[in-house]
N, C-alpha and C positions, 0 to 999 in steps of 0.2 A: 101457955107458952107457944110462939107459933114457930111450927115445924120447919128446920132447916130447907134452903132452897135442893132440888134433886139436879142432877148431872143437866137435864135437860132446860129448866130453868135458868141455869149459867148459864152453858150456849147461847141461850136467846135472850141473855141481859148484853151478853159479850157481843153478840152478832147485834142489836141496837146499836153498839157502843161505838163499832165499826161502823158502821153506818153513819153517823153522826158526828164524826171526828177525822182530823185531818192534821194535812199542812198545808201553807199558800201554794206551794211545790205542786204537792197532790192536784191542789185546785186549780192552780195554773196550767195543768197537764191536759188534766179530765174537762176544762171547758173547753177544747178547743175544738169538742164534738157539741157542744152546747147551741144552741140558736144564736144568730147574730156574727156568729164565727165565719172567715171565708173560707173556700174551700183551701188556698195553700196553706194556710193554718192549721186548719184540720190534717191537713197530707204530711206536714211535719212532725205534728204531735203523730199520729200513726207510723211513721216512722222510727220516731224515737221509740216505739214500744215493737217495732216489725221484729218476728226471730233472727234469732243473731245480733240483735241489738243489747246494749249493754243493757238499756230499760228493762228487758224482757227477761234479763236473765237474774233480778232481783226478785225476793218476797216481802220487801219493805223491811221497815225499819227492826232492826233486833232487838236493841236494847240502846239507853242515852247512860254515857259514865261520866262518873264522880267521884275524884281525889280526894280524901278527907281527911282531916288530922286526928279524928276519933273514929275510930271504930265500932266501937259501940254506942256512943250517942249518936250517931249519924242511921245507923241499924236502930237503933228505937224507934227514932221519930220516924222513918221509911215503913216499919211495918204495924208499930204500937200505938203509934198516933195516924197515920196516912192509910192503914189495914192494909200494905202489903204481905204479900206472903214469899215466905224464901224458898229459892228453887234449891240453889247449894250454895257450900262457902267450900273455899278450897285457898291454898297457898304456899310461904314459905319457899312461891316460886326465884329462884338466882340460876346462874351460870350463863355460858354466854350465849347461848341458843337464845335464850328468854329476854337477855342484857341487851343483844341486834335487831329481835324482834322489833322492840318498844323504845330503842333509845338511841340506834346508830346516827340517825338526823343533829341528834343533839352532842353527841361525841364530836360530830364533824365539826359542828358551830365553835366546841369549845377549843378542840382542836386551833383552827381558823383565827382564832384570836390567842389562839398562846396562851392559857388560863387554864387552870385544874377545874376539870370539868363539877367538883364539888363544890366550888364557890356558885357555879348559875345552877345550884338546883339538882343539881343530876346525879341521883345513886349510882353504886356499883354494884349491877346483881352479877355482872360479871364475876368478879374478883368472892362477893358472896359476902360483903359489909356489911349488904342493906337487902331485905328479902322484900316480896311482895306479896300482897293478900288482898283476896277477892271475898265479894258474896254477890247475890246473882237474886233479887226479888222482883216477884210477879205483880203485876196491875192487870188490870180487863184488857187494855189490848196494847201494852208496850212492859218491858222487862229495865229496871235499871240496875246498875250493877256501879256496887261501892268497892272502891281500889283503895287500899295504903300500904307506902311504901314505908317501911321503921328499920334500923339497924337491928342487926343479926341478934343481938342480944336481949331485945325487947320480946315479951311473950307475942306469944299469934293471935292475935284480934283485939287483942286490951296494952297491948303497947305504946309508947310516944311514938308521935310521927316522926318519918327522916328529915323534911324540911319547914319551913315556916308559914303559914297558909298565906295567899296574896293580901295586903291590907287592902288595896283599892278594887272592889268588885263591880262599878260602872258599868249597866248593861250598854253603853254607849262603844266604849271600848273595843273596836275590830278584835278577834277571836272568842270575844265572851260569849258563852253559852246560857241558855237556861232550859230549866225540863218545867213543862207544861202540864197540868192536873186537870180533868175534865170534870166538872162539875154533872150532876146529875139535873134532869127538867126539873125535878118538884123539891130540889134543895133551894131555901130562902139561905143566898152567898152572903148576903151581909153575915145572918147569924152564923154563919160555916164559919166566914173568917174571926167572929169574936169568938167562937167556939176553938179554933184552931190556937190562936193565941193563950188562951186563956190554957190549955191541954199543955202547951208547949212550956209555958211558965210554970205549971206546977211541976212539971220533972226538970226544971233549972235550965233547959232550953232558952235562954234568955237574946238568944243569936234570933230567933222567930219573931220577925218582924213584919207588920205588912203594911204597904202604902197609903196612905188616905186619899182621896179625891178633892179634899180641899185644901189650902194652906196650912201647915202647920211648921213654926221654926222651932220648935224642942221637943224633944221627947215628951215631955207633959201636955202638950196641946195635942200629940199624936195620940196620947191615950183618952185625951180629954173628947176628940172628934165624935159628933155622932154616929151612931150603928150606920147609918144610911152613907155613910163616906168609904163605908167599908168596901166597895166597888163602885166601877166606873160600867154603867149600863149604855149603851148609844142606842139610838130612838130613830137613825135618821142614817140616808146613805148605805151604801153599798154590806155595809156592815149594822144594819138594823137588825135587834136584836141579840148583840153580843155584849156579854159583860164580861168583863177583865178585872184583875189587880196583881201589882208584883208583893213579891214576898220574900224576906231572905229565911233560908234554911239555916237548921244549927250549926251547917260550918260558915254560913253564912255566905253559901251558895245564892243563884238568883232563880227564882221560883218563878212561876207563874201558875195563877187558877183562874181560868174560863169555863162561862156557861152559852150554849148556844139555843138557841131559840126562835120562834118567828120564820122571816124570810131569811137572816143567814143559815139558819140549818137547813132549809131547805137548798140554801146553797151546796153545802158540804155533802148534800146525800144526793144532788144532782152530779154533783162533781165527781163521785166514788163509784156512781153507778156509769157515768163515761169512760170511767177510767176502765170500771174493768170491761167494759162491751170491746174498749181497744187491745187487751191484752192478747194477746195471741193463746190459743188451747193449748193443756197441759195434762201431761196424767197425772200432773200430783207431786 
């Protein structure tokens, strides 16, 4: 059996992993010290990271969240299928400290229109109808952290949700989100994502769905697709050596899993290492 990895083999799977991985954000930042770049360009992005800049005063990203109508099928697939690990769960949070914090924007709205803010959506942790519950799990180098909101009465973590999950999930859609999964160099993505599928349907996951790269009009021809449809590899352009594919999650979230490779990671690791030459020193 071979021997669990030790403290220091993480590190240096994790510090790869940072290396290798981004956002256009990042990337847009950190080439501005890159060749080809002019000097005002460069004098800008340096600015935007000079002390006392809002840049500077960031350690990147914390964690990406997700609403979800199950609690614990959303926590399975995140850590039972996906290998994260949970950092905490905590909740049961109400009152109105907690109610102002996360929801005064929408009071206002409902407010504005004359309507009881319970028809668009909106608990009362105020009042203490509808509580809130978290759990908080780790990946190599981002945290995601699953929220639901349930009336007061429903158990903590295994409850019905307060509201109804959105029917129309369109990554086209102005505010839609998705969380991104990095694939590893020596994983073959097609078989990941048949494998992924295949994991997700046997615990009734049936929300787990992922794109094909060639036409298909029914679900039977999506299954029907070959392995080799299972991602979109690009060969050519700015983006050489990226493969992609979207995927809906059991709440029927929108997923995304990329592998990067070739001259795009060499993008992403020129990009990360610009970025941090412009950060200003810190003790920590």
């Amino acid at each position: 059996m071979k021997a669990a990895p030790d403290a220091r083999e993480i590190d240096a799977a994790r510090r790869d992993m940072l290396l290798t991985t981004g956002s256009a954000v990042l990337a847009g930042l950190a080439a501005s010290t890159l060749p080809g770049v002019s000097p005002a360009q460069a004098s800008r992005a340096a600015a935007r990271l000079a002390p006392g800049s809002l840049g500077a005063r960031l350690q990147g990203v914390q964690h990406f969240g997700l609403t979800v109508q199950n609690m614990d099928r959303a926590f399975e697939f995140y850590t039972e299928v996906l290998g994260g690990t949970e950092v905490m769960r905590d909740g049961d949070f109400h009152g109105d400290r907690i109610h102002n914090t996360l929801l005064a924007d929408e009071d206002i709205v409902a407010r504005e229109r004359k309507v009881n803010p319970r028809t668009l959506g909106i608990p009362d942790l105020r009042g203490g109808a509808q509580r809130l519950d978290v759990r908080f799990i780790q990946f190599d180098n981002v945290v995601i952290e699953l929220l639901q909101y349930r009336d007061a009465g429903e158990p903590m973590g295994r409850g019905n949700s307060f509201a109804e999950p959105r029917d129309h999930m369109s990554p086209a859609f102005p505010r839609s989100m998705h969380i991104c999964f990095y694939l590893r160099d020596d994983v073959d993505f097609n078989t990941f994502i048949r494998d992924l599928e295949a994991e997700s349907a046997r615990r009734g996951m049936t929300q787990v769905k992922a794109n094909r790269v060639i036409n298909v009009a029914t679900e039977q021809q999506r299954l029907a697709a070959p392995i080799e449809a299972n991602s979109n590899r690009i060969t050519e352009g700015q983006s050489d050596g990226w493969s992609l594919i979207y995927c809906k999650g059991p709440e029927g979230e929108q997923l995304e899993f990329v592998q990067a490779l070739g001259p795009v990671k060499r993008k992403f690791q020129d990009a990360f290492q610009a970025r941090q030459r412009m950060l200003p020193a810190t003790s920590g």
